[in-house]
C-alpha positions as CSV (number, residue, x, y, z in Angstrom):
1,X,0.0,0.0,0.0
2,X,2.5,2.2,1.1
3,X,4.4,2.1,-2.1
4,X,1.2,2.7,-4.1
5,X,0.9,5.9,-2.2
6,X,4.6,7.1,-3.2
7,X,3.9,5.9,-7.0
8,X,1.1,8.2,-6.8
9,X,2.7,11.1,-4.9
10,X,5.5,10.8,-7.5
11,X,3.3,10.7,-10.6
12,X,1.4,13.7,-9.4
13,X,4.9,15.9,-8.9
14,X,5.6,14.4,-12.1
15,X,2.8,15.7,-13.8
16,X,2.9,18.9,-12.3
17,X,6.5,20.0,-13.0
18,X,5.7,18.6,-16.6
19,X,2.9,20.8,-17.0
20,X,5.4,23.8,-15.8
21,X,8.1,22.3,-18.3
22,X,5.0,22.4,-21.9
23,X,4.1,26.1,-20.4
24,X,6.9,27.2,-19.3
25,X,10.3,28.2,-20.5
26,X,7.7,29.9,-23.5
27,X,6.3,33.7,-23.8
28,X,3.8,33.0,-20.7
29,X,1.4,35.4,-20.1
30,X,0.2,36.3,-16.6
31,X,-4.1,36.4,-16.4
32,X,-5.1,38.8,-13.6
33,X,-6.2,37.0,-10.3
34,X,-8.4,38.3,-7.5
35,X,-6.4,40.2,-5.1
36,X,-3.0,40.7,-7.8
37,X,-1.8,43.8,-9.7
38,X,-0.9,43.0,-13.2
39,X,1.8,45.6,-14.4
40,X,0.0,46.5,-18.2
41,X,2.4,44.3,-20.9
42,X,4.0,42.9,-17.9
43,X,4.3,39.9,-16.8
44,X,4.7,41.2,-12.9
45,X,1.8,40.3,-10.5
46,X,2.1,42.1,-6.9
47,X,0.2,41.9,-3.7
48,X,0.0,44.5,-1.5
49,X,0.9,45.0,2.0
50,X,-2.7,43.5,4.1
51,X,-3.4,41.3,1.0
52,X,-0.7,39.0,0.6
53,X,-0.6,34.8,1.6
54,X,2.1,33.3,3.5
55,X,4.9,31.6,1.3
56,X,5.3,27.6,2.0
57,X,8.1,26.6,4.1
58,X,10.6,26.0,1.0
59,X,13.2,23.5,2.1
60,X,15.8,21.2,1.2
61,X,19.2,20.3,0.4
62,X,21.1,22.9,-1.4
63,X,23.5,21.9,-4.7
64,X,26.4,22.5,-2.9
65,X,25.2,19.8,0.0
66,X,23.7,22.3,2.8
67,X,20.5,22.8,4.3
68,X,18.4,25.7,3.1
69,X,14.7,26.5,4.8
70,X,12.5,29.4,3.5
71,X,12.0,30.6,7.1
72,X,15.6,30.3,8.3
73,X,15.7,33.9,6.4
74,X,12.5,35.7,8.2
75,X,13.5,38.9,9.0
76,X,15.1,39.4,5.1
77,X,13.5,40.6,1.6
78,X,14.0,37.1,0.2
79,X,14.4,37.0,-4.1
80,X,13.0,33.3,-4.9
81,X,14.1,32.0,-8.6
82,X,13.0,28.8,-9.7
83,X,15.2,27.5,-12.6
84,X,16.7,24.3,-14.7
85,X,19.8,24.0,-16.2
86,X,18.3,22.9,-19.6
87,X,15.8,25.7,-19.7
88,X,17.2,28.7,-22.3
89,X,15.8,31.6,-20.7
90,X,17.1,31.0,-17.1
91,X,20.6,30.7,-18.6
92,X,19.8,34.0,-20.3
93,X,18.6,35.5,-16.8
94,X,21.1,34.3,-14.5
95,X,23.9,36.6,-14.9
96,X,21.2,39.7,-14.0
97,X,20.0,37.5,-11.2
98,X,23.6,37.1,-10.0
99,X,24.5,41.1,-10.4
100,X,21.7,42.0,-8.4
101,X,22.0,39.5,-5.6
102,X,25.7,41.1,-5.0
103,X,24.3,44.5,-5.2
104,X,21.8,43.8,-2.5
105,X,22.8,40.9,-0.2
106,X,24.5,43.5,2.0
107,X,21.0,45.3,2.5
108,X,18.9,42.6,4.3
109,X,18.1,40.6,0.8
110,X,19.0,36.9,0.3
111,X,18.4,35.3,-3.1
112,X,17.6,31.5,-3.0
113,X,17.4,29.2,-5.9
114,X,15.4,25.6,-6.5
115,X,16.5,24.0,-9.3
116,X,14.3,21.7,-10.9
117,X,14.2,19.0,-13.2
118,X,17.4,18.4,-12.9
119,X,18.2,14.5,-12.8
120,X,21.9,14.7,-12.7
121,X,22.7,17.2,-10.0
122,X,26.3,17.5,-12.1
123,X,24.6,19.7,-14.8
124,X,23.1,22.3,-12.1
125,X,26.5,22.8,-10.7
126,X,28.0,23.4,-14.1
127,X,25.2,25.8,-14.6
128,X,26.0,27.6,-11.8
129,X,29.6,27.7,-12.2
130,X,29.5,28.3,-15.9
131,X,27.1,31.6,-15.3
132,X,28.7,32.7,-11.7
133,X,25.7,32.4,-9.9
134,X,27.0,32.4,-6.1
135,X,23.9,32.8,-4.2
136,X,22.4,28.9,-3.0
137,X,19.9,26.9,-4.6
138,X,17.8,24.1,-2.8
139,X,18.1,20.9,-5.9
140,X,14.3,19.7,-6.2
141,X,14.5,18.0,-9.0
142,X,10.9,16.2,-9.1
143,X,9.6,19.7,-8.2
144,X,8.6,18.3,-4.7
145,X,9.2,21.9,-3.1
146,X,7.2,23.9,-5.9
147,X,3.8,22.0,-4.8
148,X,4.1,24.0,-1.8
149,X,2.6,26.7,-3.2
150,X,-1.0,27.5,-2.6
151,X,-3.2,27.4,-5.9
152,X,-4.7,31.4,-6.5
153,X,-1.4,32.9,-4.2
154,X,1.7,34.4,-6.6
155,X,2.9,30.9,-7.1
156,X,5.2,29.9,-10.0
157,X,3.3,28.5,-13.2
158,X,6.4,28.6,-15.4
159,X,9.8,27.9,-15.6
160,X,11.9,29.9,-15.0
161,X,9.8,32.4,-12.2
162,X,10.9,35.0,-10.1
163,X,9.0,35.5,-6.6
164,X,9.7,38.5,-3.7
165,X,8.9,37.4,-0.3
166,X,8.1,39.9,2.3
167,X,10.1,40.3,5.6
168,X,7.3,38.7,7.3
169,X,7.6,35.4,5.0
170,X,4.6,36.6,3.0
171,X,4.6,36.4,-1.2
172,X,4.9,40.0,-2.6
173,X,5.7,39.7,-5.9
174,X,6.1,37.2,-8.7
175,X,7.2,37.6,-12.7
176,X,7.4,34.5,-15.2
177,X,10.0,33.9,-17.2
178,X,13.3,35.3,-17.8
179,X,13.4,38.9,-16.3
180,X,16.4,41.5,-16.9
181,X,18.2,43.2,-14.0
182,X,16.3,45.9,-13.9
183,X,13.0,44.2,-13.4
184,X,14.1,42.1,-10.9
185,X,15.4,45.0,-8.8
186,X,12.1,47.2,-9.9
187,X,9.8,44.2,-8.0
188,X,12.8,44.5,-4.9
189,X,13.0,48.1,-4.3
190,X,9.4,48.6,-3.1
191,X,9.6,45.4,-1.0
192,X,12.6,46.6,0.4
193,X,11.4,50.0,0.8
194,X,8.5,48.3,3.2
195,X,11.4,48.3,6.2
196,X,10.8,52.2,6.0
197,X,7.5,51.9,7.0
């Protein structure tokens, strides 16, 4: 019985991440949801301060063998990227992922990878060390972590996806696909800004 149920647990993170893998990776559009601010031609959803749902306790085993926990950084503007090393837009992002994580990890903002679909670990660490990424990325590679994420909150739909968790742990903002610099750090400053406040 009891492997039945992990057959079935497995086939259903299987299907899932599939379904991320046909949609994403692609020029995704983001529909409006109840509660999230579009940006017009954008594919940046926000939720405002009051309004926003608690992000899932991410965890795991980072590629370069550590322990990494989505709470364990509760106090910092956390920058969530979910990525694969065989996806062509998140090589094409990574470098502005990586510019901006040393530009703001001094000013309470940790960056945190998961890394999916990945069968051979091997090829994420080339990926990383290839494109200078330095900032740690929990390996999921049957996108066990992802199903964390409340249906109808800012969770990710597409590979690759950027999300901005509040200081409080709560999901602030989320943009699919590959995102410049400059958009990344446009859907951080007013999260970081919040500290003001």
């Amino acid at each position: 019985m009891s492997g039945t149920k992990h057959s079935r647990t497995y086939l259903a993170a299987a299907t899932t991440v599939a379904a991320f893998v046909l949609a994403g990776c692609s020029s995704a559009s983001s529909g409006n949801q109840t509660g999230f601010v579009s940006s017009k031609g954008s594919r940046i959803s926000t939720a405002a301060l009051g309004h926003r749902q608690d992000a899932p306790d991410i965890s795991g085993t980072t590629l370069d063998g550590h322990s990494a926990k989505l709470s364990d950084y509760r106090g910092k503007v956390v920058v969530l990227n979910i990525w694969g090393s065989w996806c062509d837009p998140c090589r094409g992002e990574a470098k502005g992922l990586e510019s901006v994580w040393e530009k703001y990890q001094s000013q309470g903002v940790q960056f945190l990878g998961i890394n999916t679909r990945d069968v051979d670990r091997a090829n994420a660490v080339a990926f990383e060390t290839n494109k200078g990424v330095t900032f740690p990325s929990i390996y999921d590679p049957d996108g066990t972590q992802i199903l964390k994420f409340p249906k109808g909150s800012l969770n990710p739909q597409f590979i690759p996806t950027t999300i901005v968790i509040d200081r409080g742990g709560k999901l602030a903002a989320r943009a699919f696909g590959a995102q410049s610099a400059d958009v990344i750090e446009s859907m951080l400053q007013p999260v970081l800004a919040e500290q003001n406040h």
